[in-house]
C-alpha positions as CSV (number, residue, x, y, z in Angstrom):
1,X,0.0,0.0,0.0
2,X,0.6,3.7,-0.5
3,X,-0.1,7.0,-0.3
4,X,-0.8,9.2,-3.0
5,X,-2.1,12.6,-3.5
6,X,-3.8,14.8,-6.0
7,X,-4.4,18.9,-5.6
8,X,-7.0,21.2,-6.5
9,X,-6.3,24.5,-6.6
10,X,-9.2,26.8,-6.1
11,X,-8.7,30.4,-6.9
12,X,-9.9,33.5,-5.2
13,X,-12.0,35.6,-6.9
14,X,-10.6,39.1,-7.3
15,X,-13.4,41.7,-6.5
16,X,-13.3,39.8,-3.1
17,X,-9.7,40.0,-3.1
18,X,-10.2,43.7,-3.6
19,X,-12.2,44.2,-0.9
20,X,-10.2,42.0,1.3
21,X,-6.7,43.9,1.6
22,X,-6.7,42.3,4.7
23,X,-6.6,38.5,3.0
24,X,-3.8,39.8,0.7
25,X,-1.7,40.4,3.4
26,X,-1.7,37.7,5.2
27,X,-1.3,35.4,2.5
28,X,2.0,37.5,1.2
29,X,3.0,37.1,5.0
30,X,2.6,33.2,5.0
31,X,4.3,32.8,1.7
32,X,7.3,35.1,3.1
33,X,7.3,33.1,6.6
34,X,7.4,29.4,4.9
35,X,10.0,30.4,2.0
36,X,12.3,31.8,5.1
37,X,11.9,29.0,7.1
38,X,12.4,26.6,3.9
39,X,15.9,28.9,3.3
40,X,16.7,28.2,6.6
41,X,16.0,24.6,7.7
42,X,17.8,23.6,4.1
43,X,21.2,25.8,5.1
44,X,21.1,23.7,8.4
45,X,20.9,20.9,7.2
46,X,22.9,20.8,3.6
47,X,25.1,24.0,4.3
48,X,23.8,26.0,0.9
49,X,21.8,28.9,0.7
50,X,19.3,27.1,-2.2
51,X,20.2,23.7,-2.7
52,X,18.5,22.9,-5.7
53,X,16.8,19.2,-4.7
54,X,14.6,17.1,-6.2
55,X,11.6,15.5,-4.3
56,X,13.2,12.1,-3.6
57,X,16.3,14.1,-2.1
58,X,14.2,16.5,0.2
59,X,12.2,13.2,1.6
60,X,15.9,11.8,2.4
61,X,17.0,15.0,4.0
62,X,13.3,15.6,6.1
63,X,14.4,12.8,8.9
64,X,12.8,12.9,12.1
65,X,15.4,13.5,14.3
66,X,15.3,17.1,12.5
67,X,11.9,17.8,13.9
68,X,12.9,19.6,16.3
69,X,15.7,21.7,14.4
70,X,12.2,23.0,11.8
71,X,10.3,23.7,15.0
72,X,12.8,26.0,16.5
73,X,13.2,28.0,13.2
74,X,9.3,28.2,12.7
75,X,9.1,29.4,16.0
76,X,11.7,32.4,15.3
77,X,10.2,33.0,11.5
78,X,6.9,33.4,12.4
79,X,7.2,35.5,14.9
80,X,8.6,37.8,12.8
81,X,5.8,37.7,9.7
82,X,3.2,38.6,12.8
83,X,2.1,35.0,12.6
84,X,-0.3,33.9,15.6
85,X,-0.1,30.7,17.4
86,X,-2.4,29.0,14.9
87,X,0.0,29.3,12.1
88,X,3.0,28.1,14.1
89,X,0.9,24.9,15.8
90,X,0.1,24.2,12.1
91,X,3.9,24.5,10.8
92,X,5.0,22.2,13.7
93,X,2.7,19.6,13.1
94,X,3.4,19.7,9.3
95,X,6.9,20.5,9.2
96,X,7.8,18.6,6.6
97,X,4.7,19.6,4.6
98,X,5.9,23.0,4.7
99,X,9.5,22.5,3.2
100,X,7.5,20.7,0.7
101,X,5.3,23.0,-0.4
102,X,6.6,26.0,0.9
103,X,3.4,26.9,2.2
104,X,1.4,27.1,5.7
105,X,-0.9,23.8,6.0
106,X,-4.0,24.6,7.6
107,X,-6.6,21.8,8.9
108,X,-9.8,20.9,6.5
109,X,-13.0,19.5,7.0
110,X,-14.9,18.5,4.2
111,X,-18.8,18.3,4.6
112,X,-20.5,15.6,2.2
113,X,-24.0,15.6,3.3
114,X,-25.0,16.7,7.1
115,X,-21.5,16.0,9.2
116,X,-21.0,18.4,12.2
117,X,-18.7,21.7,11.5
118,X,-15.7,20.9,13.7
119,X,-14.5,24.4,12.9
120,X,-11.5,23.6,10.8
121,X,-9.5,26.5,9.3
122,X,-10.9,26.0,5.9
123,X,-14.3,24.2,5.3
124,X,-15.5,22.3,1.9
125,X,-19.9,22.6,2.5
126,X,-20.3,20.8,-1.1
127,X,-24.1,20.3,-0.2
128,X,-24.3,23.9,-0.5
129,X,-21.4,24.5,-2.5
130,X,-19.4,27.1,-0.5
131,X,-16.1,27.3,0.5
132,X,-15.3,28.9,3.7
133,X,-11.9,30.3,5.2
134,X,-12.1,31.4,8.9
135,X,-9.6,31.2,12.2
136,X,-6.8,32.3,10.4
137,X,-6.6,35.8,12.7
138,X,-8.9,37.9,9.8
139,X,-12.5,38.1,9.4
140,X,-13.6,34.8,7.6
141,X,-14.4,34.8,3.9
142,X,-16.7,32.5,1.4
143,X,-15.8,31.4,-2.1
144,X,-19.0,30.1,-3.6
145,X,-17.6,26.8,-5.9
146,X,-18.7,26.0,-9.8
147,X,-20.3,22.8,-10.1
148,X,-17.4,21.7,-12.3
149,X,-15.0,22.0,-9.0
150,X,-18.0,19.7,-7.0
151,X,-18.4,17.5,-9.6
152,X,-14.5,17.0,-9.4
153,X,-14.3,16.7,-4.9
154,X,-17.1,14.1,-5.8
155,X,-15.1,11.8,-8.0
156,X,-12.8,12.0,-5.5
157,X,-14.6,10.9,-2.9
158,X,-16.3,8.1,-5.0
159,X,-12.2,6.9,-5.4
160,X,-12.2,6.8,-1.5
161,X,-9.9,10.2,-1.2
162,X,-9.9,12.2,1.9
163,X,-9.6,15.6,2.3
164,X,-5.9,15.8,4.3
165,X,-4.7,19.6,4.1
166,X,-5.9,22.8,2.7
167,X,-3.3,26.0,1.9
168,X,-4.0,29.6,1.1
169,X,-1.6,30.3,-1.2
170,X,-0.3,33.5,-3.5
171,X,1.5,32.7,-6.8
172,X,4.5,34.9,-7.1
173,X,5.6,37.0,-10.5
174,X,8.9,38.1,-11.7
175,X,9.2,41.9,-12.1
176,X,12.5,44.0,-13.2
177,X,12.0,45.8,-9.6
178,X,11.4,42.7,-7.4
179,X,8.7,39.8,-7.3
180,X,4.9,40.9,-7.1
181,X,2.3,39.0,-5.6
182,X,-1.3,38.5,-6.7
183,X,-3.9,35.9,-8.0
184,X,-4.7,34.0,-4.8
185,X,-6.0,30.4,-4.2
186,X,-7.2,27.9,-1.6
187,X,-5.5,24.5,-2.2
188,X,-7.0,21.3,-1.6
189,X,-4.9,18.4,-0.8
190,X,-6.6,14.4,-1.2
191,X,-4.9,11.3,-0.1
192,X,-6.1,7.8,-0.8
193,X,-4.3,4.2,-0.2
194,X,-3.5,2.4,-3.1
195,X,-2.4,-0.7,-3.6
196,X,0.3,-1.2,-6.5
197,X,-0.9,-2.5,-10.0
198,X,1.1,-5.6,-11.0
199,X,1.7,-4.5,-14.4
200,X,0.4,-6.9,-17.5
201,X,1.2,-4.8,-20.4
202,X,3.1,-1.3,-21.2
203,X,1.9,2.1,-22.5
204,X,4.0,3.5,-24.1
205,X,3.8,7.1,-24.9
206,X,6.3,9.4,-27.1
207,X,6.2,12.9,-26.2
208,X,8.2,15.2,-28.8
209,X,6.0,18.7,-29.6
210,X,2.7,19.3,-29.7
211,X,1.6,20.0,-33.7
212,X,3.4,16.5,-33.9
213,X,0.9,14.8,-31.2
214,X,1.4,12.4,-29.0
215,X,1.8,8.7,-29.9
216,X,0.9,6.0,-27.7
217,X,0.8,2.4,-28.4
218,X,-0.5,-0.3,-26.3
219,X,2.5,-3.0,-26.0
220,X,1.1,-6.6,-24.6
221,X,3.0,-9.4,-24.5
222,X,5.8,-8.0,-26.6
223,X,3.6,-7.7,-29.2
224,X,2.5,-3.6,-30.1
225,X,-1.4,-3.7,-29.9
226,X,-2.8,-0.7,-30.6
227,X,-1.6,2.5,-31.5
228,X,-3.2,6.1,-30.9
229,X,-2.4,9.6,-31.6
230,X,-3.5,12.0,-29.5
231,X,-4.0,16.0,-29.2
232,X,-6.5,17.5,-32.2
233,X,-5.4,19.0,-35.2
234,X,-7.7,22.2,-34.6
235,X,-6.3,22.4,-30.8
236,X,-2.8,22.8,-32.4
237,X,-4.3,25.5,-35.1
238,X,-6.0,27.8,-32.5
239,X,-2.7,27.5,-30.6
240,X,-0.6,28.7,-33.6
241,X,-3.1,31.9,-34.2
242,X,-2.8,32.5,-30.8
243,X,1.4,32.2,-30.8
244,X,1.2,34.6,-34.1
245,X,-1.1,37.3,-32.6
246,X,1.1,37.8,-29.5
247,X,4.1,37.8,-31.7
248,X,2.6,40.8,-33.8
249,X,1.8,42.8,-30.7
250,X,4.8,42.2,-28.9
251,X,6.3,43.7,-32.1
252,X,4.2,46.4,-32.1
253,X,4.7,47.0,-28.9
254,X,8.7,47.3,-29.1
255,X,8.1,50.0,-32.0
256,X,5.2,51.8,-30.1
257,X,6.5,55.7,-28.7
258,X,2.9,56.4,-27.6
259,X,3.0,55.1,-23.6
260,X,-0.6,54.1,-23.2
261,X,-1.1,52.7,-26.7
262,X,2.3,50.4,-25.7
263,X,0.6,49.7,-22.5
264,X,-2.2,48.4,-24.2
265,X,-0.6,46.5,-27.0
266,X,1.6,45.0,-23.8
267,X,-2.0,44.2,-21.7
268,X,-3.4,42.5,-24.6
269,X,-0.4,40.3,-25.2
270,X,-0.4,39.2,-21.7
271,X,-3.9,38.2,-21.7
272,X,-3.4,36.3,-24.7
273,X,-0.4,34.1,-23.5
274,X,-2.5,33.9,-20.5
275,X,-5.3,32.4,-22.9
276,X,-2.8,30.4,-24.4
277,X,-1.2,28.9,-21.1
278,X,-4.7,27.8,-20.4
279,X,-5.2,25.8,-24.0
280,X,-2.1,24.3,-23.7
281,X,-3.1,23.3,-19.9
282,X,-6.1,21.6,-21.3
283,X,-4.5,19.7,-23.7
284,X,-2.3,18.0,-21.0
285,X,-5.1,17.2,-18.9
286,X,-7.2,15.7,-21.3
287,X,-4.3,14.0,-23.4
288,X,-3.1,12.5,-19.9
289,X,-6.9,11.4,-18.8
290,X,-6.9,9.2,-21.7
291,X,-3.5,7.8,-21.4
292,X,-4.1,7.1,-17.6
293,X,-7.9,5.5,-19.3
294,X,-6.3,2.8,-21.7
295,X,-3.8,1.8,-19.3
296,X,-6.2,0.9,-16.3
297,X,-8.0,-0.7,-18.9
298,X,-5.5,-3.1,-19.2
299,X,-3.5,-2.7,-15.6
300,X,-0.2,-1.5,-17.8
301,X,2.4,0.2,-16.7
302,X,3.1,3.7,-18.2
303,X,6.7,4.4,-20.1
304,X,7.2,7.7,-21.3
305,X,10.0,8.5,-23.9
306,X,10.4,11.9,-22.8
307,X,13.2,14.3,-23.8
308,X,15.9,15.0,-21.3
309,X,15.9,18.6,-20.4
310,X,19.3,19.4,-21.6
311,X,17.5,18.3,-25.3
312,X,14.5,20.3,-24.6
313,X,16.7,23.4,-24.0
314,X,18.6,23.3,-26.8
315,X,15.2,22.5,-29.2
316,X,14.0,25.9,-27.5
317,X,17.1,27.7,-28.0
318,X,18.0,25.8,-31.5
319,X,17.1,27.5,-35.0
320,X,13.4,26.7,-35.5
321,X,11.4,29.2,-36.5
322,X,9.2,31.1,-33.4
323,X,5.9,29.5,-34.8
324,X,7.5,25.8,-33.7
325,X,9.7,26.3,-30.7
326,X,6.8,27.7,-28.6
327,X,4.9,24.2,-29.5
328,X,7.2,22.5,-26.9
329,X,5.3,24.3,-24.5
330,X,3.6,21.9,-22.1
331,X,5.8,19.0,-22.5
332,X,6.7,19.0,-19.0
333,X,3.0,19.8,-17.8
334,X,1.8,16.4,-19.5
335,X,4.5,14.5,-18.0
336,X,3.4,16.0,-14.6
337,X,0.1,15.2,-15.0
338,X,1.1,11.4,-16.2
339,X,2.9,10.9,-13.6
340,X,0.4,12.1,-10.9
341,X,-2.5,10.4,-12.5
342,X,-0.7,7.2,-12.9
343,X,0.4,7.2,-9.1
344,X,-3.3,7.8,-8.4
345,X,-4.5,4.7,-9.5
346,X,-1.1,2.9,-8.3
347,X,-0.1,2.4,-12.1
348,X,3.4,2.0,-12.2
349,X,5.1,5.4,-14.6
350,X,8.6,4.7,-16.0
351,X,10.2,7.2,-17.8
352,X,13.3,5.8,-20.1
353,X,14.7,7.4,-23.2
354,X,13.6,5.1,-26.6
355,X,15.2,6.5,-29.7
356,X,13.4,7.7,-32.9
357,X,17.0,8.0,-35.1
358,X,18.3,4.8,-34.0
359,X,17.2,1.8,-35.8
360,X,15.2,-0.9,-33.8
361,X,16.3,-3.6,-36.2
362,X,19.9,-3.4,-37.0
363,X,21.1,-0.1,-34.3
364,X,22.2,2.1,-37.2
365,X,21.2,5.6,-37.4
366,X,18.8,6.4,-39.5
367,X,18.1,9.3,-42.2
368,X,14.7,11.4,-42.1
369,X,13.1,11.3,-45.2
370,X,9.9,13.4,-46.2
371,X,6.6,13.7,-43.9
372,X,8.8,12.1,-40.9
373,X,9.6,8.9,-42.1
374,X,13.2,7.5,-41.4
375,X,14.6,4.8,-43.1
376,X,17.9,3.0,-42.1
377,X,20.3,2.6,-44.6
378,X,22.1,0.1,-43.3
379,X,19.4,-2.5,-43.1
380,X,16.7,-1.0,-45.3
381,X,14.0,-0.3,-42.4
382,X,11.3,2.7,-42.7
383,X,8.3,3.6,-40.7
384,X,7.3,6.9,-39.4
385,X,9.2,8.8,-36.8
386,X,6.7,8.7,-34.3
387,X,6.4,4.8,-34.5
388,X,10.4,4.3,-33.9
389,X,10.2,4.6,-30.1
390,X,7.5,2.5,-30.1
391,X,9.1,0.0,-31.7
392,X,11.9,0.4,-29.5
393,X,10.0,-0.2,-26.3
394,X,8.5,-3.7,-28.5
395,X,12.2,-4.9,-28.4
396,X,12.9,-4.2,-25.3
397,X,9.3,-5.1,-23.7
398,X,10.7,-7.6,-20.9
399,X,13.1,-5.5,-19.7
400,X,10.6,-2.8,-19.5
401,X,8.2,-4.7,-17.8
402,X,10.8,-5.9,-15.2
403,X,11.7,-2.4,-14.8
404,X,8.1,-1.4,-13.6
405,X,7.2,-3.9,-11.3
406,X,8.8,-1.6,-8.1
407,X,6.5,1.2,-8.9
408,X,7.5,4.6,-6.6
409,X,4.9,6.6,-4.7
410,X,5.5,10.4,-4.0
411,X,5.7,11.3,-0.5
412,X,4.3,15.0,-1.3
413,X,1.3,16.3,-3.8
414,X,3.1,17.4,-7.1
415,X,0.8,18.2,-9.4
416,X,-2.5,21.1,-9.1
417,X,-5.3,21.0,-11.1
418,X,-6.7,24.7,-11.2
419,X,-10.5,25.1,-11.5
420,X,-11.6,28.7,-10.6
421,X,-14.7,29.3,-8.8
């Protein structure tokens, strides 16, 4: 058995945020406190400033002899930020949580049908579809919730998730005088047990850019049994427009002497890319909702031939043409979601480079021709670009297979689904 979590990210709306100074505040307080006291606890223990770690690393580090080492320093940071003894009780209990997240866990109650208020810091009322924040040392506040964020708690619930954590949280933007801070959220954090899946077939899925899809092939037995190709040809249209208009009025922008016509060339750009992020963000949810679909269909394991990121840089930095480079965008969100979703539903997720130049009959490198297909000229072999890795993961199926059967659960949330209410 093992835990695994899933986040949704709920975000504030901002007429109440503009009435609320009050709320703004003390959410840019918490997110200073817990990014100090993250700073701090990491310096004790690794001797760097900002160790950059990865997920598996921080778990090794977060040992609980150092318990009381994070409960000292929360104790001093807090204090400092004006935090009250609610935060700091909070902090202590979820230390590690905090170095996780880099946020303030507060306690959740979620209320299905008619259970007692236990007055939590944040409360879920899905009967009447409200989301309430209160005890947190400001007057309390209400988020009324769409029915798509209910319909998603539900299906939740119906997988035998409990709500564990909630965070009010404040996303943080790069500015040439200093970070800003708007856009506020409540998180949601769900844990369920799951019990591994003994993997009886692979998914395979080759992720390269997005106006080239993504192909997945359904490998059982060694033998490739279905393939699929994912992400529609009009999604990948609306996303070029998109990628062309902001191009024009950044251009415009750069030439623009007028102040307030430049400032609202700039406005409309930025609520463009904004429009964009979100397209691309649904894309990777969908296209990894049906990945996660075929393989609990057929309890498979999921192996993903993504792209190192020293090869995705240098595709982003390399001579493509604007129009193509910016189609890379979301790779690493749909690898994120994969490997969330997967874990989820205790599928084991593998991710293991399979070539698409390399020839899976002979091991010669290949030559593209046109409309993506290679052939090998050593051996003779063609088939579409796409198809190569897939073939690659059919020759090496076994291994694979063997590879998958220790499937790793994360000890912390790491992926957020935002649904504003």
């Amino acid at each position: 058995m093992g835990q695994t979590y899933r986040v949704l990210k709920i975000r504030i709306p901002w007429r109440l945020v503009e009435e609320r100074p009050d709320v703004l505040d003390l959410a840019v307080r918490m997110r200073l406190a817990a990014e100090e006291y993250v700073r701090r606890l990491l310096k004790e223990i690794t001797g760097q400033e900002e160790p950059k770690l990865t997920t598996e690393e921080l778990d090794r580090l977060l040992t609980p002899d150092r318990r009381e080492l994070a409960r000292r320093i929360i104790e001093e940071v807090f204090s400092k930020y004006g935090l009250g003894r609610c935060f700091v009780k909070q902090a202590k209990t979820f230390w590690r949580e905090t170095a996780f997240w880099r946020a303030i866990p507060l306690n959740a109650q979620l209320r299905v049908e008619n259970e007692k208020d236990v007055s939590r810091a944040v409360f879920v009322d899905l009967r009447n579809e409200i989301l309430k924040v209160r005890k947190l040392g400001v007057q309390p506040f209400i988020i009324r919730l769409r029915r798509q964020t209910v319909e998603w708690i539900r299906e939740r619930i119906e997988e035998d998730a409990r709500l564990r954590l909630a965070f009010l949280g404040i996303e943080r933007q790069k500015g040439k005088k200093g970070p800003t801070y708007g856009k506020l959220y409540v998180a949601l954090v769900f844990a369920r047990e799951v019990t591994p899946v003994e993997p009886r077939a692979l998914v395979v899925v080759d992720v390269n850019r997005l106006d080239h899809g993504v192909a997945v092939g359904l490998l059982v037995d060694g033998k490739l049994r279905q393939t699929l190709r994912l992400i529609d040809r009009d999604v990948i249209k609306t996303l070029r427009r998109l990628h062309e208009e902001i191009s024009r009025l950044e251009e415009r922008a750069a030439r623009e002497t007028d102040p307030a016509r430049r400032s609202f060339l700039e406005s409309r750009a930025r609520y463009l890319k904004s429009k964009r992020y979100r397209k691309i963000r649904g894309v990777a949810e969908q296209t990894a909702g049906e990945i996660v679909k075929l393989a609990r269909k057929h309890q498979a394991a999921v192996v993903v031939d993504a792209m190192d990121y020293e090869t995705y840089s240098a595709r982003k930095q390399s001579g493509e043409s604007g129009d193509r480079k910016h189609l890379y965008d979301g790779l690493g969100q749909l690898k994120r979601r994969l490997q969330t979703l997967a874990q989820w539903y205790g599928l084991p997720y593998l991710e293991e480079r399979l070539y698409s130049t390399i020839c899976p009959r002979c091991g010669a490198r290949m030559v593209e021709e046109k409309k993506r297909i290679m052939r090998c000229p050593a051996c003779g072999f063609t088939d579409h670009r796409d198809r190569v890795p897939l073939l690659w993961a059919k020759r090496r199926y076994w291994e694979l297979l063997q590879k998958t059967k220790q499937p790793a659960f994360s000890s912390t949330p790491t992926t957020v689904t935002l649904l504003t209410s």
